[in-house]
N, C-alpha and C positions, 0 to 999 in steps of 0.2 A: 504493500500500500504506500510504506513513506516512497520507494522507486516512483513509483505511477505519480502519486503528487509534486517528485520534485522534475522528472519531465514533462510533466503537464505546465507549470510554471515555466519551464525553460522555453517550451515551443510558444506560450502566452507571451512572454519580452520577444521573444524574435518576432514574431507580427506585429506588436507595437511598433518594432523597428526600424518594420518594412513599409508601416506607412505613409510615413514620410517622401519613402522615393517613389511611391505612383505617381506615373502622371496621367493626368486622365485627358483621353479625346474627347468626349463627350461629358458637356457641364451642362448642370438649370440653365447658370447663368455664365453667358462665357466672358472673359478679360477682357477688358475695355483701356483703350488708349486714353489719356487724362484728356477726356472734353469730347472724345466719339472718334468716328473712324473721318470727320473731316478734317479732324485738329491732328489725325495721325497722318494724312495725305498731306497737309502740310504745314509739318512739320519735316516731313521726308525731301517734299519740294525745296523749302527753305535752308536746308542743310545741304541740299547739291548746285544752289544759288554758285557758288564760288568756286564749285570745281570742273574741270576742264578735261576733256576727251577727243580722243581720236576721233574720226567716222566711223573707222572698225569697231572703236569701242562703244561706242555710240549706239551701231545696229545690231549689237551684243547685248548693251545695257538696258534692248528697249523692253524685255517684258522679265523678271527678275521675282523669282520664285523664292517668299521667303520662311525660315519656317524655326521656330524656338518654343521654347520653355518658361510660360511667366510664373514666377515663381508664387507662393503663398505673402509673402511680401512685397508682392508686385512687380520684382526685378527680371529682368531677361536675363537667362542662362539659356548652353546649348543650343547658340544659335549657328542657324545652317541657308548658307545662299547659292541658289543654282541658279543657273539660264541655260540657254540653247546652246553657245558658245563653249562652254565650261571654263570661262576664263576669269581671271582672278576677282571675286568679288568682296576680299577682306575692306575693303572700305563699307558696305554694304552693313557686313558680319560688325564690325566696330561702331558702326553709327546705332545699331540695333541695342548692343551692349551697353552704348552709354545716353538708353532714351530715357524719359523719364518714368520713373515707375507707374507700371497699369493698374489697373482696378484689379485684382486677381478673382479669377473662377470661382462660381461659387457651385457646390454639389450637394443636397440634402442641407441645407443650408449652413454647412461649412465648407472655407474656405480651401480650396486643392491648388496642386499644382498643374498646370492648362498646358498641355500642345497648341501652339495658336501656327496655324499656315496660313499665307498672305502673297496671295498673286500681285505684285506690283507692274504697270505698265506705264511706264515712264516715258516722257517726250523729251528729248536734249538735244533739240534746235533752240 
């Protein structure tokens, strides 16, 4: 009996443990940009105001697939940028990182950590 109770206890803190690293795709309520998804559009815009590209990069840059982790305190982690091109998109990846924190997900009415994917389509004329 004491066996059975002190495994039972061990596997109970491991699933406490494990809760933390779910991230869920499907929320009630999913993460929200601070002031909606127009204040997230730009804000994106506004942030590539001052930088500069080739043509190549330019018809690379134009539809930019993007996809992270908002955390339970609203931060981005794990963020991830592709396009058609596959060509370097860490500016993308760093602007993501240091945006302001979001509303974070809510599930059964607490707070989770959200998959958020975000097809962006960008004009850089």
């Amino acid at each position: 009996m004491r066996l059975f109770l002190i495994l039972f206890l061990t596997f109970s803190f491991d699933s406490f443990s494990q809760i933390d690293t779910l991230i869920y795709e499907v929320q009630d309520v999913e993460p929200e940009f601070p002031g909606g998804f127009e204040e997230l559009l730009s804000w994106v815009q506004t942030s590539l105001v001052n930088e500069t590209f080739t043509s190549e990069e330019a018809s690379c840059l134009s539809s930019i697939f993007m996809e992270f982790v908002v955390e339970k305190d609203g931060s981005i982690t794990n963020v991830k940028a592709r396009n058609k091109c596959n060509s370097n998109l860490s500016h993308f990846e760093k602007l993501f990182i240091g945006s302001p924190k979001w509303e974070p997900g809510l599930r059964k009415g607490q707070t989770v950590r959200s998959r958020y994917r975000l097809p962006l389509t960008i004009n850089l004329n």
